[in-house]
Wavefront OBJ file of the C-alpha trace (Angstrom):
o trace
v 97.885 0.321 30.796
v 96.522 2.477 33.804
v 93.337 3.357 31.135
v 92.789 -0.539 30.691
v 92.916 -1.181 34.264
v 90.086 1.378 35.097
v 88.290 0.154 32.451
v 88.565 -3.189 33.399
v 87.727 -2.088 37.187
v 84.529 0.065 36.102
v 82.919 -2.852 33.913
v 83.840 -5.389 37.082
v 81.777 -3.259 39.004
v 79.216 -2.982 36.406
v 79.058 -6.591 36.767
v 78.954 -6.764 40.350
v 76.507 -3.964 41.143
v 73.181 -4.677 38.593
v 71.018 -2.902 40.860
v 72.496 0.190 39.828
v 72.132 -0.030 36.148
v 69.176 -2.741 35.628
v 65.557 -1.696 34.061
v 62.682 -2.083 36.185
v 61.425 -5.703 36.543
v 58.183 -5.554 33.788
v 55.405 -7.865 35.695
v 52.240 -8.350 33.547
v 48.741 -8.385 36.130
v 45.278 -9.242 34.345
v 42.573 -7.307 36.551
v 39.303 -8.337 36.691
v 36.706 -5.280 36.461
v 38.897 -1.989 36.969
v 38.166 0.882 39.675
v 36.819 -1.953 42.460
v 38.520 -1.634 45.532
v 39.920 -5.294 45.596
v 41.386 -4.385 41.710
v 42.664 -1.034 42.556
v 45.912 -2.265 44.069
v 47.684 -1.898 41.470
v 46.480 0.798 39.712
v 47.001 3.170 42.643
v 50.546 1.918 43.996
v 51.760 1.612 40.075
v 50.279 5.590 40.477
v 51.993 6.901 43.460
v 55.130 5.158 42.689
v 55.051 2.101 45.503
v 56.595 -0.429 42.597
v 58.702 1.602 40.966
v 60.668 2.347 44.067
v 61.202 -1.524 44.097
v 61.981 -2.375 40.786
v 58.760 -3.053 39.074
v 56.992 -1.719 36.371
v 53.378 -3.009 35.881
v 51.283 -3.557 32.687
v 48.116 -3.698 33.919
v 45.581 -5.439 31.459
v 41.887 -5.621 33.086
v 39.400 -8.195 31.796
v 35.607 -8.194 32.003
v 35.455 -10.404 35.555
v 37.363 -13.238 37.333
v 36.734 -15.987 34.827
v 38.732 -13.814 32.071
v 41.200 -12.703 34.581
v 41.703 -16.802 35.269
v 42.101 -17.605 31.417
v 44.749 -15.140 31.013
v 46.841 -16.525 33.781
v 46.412 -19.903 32.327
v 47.287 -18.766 28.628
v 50.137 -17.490 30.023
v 49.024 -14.191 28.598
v 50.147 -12.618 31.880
v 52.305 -12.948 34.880
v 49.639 -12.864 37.654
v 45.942 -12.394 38.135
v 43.830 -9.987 40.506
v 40.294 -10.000 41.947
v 39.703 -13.912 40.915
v 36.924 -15.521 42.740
v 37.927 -17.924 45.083
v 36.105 -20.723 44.102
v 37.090 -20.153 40.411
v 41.034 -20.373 41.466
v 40.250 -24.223 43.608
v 38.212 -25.450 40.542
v 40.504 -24.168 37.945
v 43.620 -25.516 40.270
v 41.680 -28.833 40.899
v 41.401 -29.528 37.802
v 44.776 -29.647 36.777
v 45.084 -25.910 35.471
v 49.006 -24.699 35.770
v 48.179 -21.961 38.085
v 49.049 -21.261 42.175
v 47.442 -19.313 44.824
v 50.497 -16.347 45.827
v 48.580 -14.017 47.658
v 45.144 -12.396 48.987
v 43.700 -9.090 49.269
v 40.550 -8.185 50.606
v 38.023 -10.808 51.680
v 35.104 -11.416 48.612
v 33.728 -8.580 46.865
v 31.762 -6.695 49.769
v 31.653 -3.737 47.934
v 29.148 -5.535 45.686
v 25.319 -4.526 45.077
v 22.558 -5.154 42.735
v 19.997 -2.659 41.340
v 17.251 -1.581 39.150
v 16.302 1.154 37.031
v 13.682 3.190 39.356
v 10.708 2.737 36.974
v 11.808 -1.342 37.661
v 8.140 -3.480 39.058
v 11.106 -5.270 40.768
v 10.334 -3.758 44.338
v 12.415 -6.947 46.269
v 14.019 -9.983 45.705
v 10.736 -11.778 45.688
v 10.214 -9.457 42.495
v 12.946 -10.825 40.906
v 11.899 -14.316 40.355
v 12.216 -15.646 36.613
v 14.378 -12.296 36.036
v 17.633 -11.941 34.497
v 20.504 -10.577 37.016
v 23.850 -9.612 35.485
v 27.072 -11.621 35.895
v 30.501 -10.133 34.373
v 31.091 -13.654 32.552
v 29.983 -17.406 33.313
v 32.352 -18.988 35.966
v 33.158 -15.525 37.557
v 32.204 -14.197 41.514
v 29.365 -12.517 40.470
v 28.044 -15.639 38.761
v 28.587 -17.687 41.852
v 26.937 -14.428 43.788
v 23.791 -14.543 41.714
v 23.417 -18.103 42.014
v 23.723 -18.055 45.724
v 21.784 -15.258 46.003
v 18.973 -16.711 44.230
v 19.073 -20.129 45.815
v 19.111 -18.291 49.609
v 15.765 -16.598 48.545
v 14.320 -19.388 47.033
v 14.034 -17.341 43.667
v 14.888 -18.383 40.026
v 17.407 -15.874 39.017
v 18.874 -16.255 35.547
v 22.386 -14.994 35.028
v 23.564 -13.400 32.178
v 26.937 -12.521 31.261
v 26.831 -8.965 30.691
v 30.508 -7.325 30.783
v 32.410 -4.836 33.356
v 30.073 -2.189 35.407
v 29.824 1.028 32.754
v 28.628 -2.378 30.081
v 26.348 -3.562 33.069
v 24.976 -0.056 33.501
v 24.193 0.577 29.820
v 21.916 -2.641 29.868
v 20.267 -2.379 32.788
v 18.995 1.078 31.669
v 18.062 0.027 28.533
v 15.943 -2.855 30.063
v 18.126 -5.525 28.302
v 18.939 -6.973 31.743
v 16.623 -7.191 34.791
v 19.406 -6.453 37.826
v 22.304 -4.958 37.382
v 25.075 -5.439 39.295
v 28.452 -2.652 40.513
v 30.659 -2.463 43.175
v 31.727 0.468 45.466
v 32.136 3.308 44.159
v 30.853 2.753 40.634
v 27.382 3.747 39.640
v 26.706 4.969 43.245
v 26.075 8.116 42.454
v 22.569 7.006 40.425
v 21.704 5.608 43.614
v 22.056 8.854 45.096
v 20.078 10.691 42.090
v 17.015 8.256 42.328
v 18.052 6.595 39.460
v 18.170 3.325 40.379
v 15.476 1.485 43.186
l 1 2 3 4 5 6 7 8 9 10 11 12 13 14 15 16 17 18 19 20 21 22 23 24 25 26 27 28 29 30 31 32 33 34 35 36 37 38 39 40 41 42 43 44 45 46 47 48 49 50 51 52 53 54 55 56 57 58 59 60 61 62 63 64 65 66 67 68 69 70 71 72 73 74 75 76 77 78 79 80 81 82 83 84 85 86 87 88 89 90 91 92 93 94 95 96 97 98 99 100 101 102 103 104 105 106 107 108 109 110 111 112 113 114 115 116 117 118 119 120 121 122 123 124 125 126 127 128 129 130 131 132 133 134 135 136 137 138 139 140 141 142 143 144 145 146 147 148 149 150 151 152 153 154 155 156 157 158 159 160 161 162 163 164 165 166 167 168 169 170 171 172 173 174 175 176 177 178 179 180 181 182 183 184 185 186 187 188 189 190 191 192 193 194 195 196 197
């Protein structure tokens, strides 16, 4: 009888006490374009431990840019999107898409530049006109960069969807795309090196 009661007592405060027993909390975040400082959130507090101290275990799934960081969310591939553009989240939410604004990080993508291959004839933006500038996918920040950037110059700019920054890099060295685009601290080393102008 005394066995049963201590049994019965442990499991009671099995029940009562799930904190000390339950798995982490599994949260799945779609990142758009991995190693930018606005994305690296959660890669470097899933690193030193930050979540798992509260609970959570992150899969981290990263995407090629904002607009397929937004379609996951909506699939309901994944539990919660990073480093979406902010005019992509109002037109996606304004247009009936199941989704909700929980949270913001950093302020646009500031870390953002464009270049060109050294041996480019593209000297300055007035260069650039009728060129092709790269864009991670159609709908994403850097597509609503370029096209700002090319309508506050007063250039024709054409966008074209080119991928994350190492895919971006590939093609603007191999002269498929005019300007490539990065963000801090990707590809600034070939800025240092004189690779790109």
């Amino acid at each position: 009888m005394a066995r049963f009661a201590i049994r019965t007592a442990l499991l009671a405060a099995a029940l009562l006490l799930p904190g000390l027993a339950a798995a982490d909390d599994n949260l799945k975040i779609a990142i758009g374009q991995r190693g930018g400082w606005e994305q690296a959130v959660s890669e470097l507090g899933q690193n030193k431990g930050f979540f798992k101290k509260h609970g959570l275990s992150l899969e981290l799934r990263y995407t090629q840019g904002s607009a397929e960081t937004l379609q996951s969310v909506i699939s309901n591939s994944v539990d919660m999107g990073i480093g979406l553009g902010t005019h992509a989240l109002l037109g996606a939410y304004l247009k009936g898409a199941p989704i909700r604004g929980v949270g913001a990080s950093f302020t646009s993508a500031d870390e953002q530049f464009y270049y060109v291959p050294a041996d480019s004839p593209i000297k300055s933006i007035k260069d650039a006109d009728g060129k092709s500038i790269a864009i991670s996918t159609n709908g994403s920040a850097s597509n609503m960069f370029a096209l700002h950037l090319a309508k506050h110059y007063g250039v024709t700019l054409k966008p074209q969807p080119a991928g994350n920054y190492t895919a971006t890099l590939t093609q603007a060295l191999t002269k498929q795309v005019d300007i490539g685009f990065s963000a801090a601290p990707f590809n600034l080393n070939f800025v240092d090196e004189g690779a790109f102008g």
